[in-house]
N, C-alpha and C positions, 0 to 999 in steps of 0.2 A: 152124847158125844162118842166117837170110835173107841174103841179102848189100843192105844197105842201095840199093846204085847202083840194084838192081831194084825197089825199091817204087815203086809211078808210083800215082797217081790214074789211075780209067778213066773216063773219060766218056760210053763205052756204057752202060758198067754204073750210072751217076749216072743217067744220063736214063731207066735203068730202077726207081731206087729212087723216083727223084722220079715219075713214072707210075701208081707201085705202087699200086695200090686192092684193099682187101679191102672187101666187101660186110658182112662180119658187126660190122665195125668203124666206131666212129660218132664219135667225137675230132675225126677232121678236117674234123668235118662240122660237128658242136657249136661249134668254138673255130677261130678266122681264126687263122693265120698272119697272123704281123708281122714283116715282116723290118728286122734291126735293124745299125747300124756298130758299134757298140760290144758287146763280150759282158757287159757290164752297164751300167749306166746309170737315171736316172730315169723315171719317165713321167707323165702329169699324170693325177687324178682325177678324174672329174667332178662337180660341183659341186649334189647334188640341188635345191639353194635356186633356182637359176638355172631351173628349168624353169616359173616363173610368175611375169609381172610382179609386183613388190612396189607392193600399193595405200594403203599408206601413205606412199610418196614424193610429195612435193612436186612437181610437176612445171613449173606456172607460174611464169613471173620478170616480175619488174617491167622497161618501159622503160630500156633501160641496163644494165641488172643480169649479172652473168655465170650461167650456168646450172649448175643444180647439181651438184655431183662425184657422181656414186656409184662403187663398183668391185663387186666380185665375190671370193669367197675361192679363192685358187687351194693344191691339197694335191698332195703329190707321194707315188708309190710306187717302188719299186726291185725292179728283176729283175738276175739271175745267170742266162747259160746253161749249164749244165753239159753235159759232155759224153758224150754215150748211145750206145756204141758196142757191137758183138758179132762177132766171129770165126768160120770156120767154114774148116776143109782141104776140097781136092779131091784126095784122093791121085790120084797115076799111073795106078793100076790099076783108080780107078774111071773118070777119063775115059777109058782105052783099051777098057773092055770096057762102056759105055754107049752105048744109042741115038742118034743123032743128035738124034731130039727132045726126050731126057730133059737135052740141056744143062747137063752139071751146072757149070759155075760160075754161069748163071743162076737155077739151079736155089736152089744154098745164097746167092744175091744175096739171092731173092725170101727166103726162108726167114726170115734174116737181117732183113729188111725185119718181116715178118710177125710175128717176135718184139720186135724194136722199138716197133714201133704196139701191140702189145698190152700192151706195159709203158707204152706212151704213156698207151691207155684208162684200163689198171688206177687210175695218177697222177692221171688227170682227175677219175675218180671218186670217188676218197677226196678229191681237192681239192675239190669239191664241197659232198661231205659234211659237209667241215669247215665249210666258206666261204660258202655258203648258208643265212642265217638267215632267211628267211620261210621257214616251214613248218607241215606241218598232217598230224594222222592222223586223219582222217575216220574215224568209228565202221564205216561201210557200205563193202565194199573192192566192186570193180567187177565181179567176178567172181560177186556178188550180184548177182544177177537182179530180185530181189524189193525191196529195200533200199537198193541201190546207186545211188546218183545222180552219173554222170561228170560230168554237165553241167555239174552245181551245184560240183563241185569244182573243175572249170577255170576256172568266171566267176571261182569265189574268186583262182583262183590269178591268172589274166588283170587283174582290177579290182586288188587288190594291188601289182601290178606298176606297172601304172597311176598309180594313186596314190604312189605314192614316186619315180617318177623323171618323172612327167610323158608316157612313152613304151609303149605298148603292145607288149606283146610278140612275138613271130613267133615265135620258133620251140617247138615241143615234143619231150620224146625220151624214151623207155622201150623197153625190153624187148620184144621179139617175144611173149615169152609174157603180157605186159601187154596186148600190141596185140591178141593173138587173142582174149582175154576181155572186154575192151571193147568190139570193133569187131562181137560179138556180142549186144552187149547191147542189150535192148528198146529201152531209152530213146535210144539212140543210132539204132537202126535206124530208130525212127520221123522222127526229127529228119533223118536224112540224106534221106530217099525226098522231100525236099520242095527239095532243093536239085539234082536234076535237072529235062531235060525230057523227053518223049517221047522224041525221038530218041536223046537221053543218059540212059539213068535214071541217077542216084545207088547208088552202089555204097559199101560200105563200104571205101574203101581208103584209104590213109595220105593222098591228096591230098583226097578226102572230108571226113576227120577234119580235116585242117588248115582249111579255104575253111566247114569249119562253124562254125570258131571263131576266124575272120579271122586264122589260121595263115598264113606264107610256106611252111611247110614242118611236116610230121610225120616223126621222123628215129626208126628203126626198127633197135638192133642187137640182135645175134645174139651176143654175143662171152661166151668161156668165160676165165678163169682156175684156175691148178692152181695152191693153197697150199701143198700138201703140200714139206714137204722133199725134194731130190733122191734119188732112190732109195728113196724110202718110195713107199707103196700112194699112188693119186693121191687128189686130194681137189678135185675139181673144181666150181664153184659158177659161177652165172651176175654178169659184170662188174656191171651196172647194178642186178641182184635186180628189186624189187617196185617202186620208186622213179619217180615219173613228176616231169619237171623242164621249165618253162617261163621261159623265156627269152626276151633281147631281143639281138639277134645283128646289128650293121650292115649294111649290105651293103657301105659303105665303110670298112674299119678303118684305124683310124689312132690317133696317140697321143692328141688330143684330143677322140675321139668317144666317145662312152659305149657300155659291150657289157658282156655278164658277167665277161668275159675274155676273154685273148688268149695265143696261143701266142709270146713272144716268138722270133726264130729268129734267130742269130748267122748271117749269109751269107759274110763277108769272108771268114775261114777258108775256105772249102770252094769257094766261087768258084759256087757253087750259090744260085738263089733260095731253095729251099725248105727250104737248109741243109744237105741230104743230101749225104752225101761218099763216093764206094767208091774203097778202096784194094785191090790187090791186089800181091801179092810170090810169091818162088820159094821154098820151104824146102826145099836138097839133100841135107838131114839125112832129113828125113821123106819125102822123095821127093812132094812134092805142091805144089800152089800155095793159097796162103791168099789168104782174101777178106774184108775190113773193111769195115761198113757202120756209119758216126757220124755226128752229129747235135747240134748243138748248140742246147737250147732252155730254156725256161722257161716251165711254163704256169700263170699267175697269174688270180684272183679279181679284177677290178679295180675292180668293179662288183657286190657281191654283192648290191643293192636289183634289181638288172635282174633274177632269178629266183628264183623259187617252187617247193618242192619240197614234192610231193605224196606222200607214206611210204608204205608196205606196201598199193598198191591193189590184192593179189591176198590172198588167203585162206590 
């Protein structure tokens, strides 16, 4: 058994978990951290009514007169972080007979990390799924060349947006394999070659796609999950599938600015902004050193009017 005295927090190894970026992973990119004192607590909603004067008030008073009251409806939501942790040994005989550069406690750190975020993603997206009510399956998927109208699907999803919260959306996100079928498409290519100059032409690239549709950003993952039960044959499927989703993303998040959501993140615990915590200890039973990587979070819908999702735009 470990002997307790030896379990320490590393803070090499936090400032490695907190660094961690995978490229095929789009979570953290989609949904702000919000760092929070409390691991649960309220947080305010935001109030769709408020996004346009009401022209039915009163506004003038008479000489004397005190001016009119009005207020605003204020609703509250509630988060739980719970906490997301994963294990992994570095036996003896793997650190004594390993490369120098194969580092393995960094090694099963990042590993560690990589399975996290992916269970992060997997969360976000079925949270989504559920939590996102404007939606739409367009007859023509994009991968239609002939039929296919991107454009006309984005304004939808974009004016949508629009209209319900008062706020235009930024960001968009889909699948690699969405992006390569799109960013082929006729109607797309024509539309883009008019948004360079000579010295720049217009390319069809994710920065492209976004500045055509007054996008802050076009977010592009790659990520796989495996359903299959352990030890059975795998059953691997792509996180996001066919799903294109538009959003309105802060740049400054906070509890009373409106966003699709937010990653709530418990800090206090872990003494970490980003939440991330690496523990590591001795087991002289097992002859190896074990390595903890947790997390405490919650990632809620808080804002499900701020996006639009767009269903099965591949074939």
């Amino acid at each position: 058994m470990p002997n307790v005295a030896t379990v320490h927090q590393d803070a090499a190894l936090t400032n490695l978990a907190i660094g961690y970026a995978s490229g095929n992973l789009i979570s953290e990119r989609l949904y702000s951290d919000l760092p929070v004192n409390k691991r649960s607590d309220l947080y305010y909603i935001f109030d769709a009514a408020r996004r346009a004067v009401n022209s039915n008030e009163n506004v003038q008073r008479a000489p004397g007169a005190a001016a009119r009251e009005v207020d605003f409806a204020v609703t509250t939501g509630s988060y739980i972080c719970a906490d997301h942790a994963l294990k992994a040994i570095v036996p003896d005989e793997e650190k004594e007979n390993a490369d120098p550069v194969i580092r393995p406690m960094i090694d099963k750190t990042e590993f560690l990390v990589q399975q996290l975020l992916t269970n992060q993603e997997v969360a976000l997206a079925a949270a989504l799924v559920a939590g996102v009510t404007a939606t739409s399956d367009p007859t023509n998927e994009w991968d239609d060349y002939t039929n296919g109208d991107p454009a006309a699907d984005m304004l939808l999803a974009i004016n949508t947006i629009e209209d319900a919260i008062g706020i235009k959306p930024n960001v968009c996100a889909m699948d690699s394999k969405v992006w390569r079928a799109v960013k082929s498409h006729p109607d797309i290519l024509e539309r883009i070659k008019y948004t360079g100059t000579a010295a720049n032409p217009a390319v069809a690239s994710p920065q492209g796609f976004a500045e055509l549709f007054e996008l802050d950003e076009l977010i592009v993952g790659s990520a796989f999950k495996n359903t299959a039960i352990e030890g059975q044959t795998a059953n691997i499927s792509r996180i996001w599938g066919s799903d294109v989703y538009l959003s309105y993303r802060p740049p400054n998040p906070g509890l009373k600015i409106p966003a699709l959501g937010y990653r709530f993140v418990w800090r206090p615990f872990s003494g970490s902004l980003r939440g991330w915590m690496v523990r590591q200890w001795r087991d002289n039973e097992r002859r190896g050193d074990l390595v903890e990587v947790s997390k405490y979070y919650d990632q809620k819908v808080t804002l499900a009017a701020a996006a639009y999702r767009l269903q099965n735009r591949l074939t």
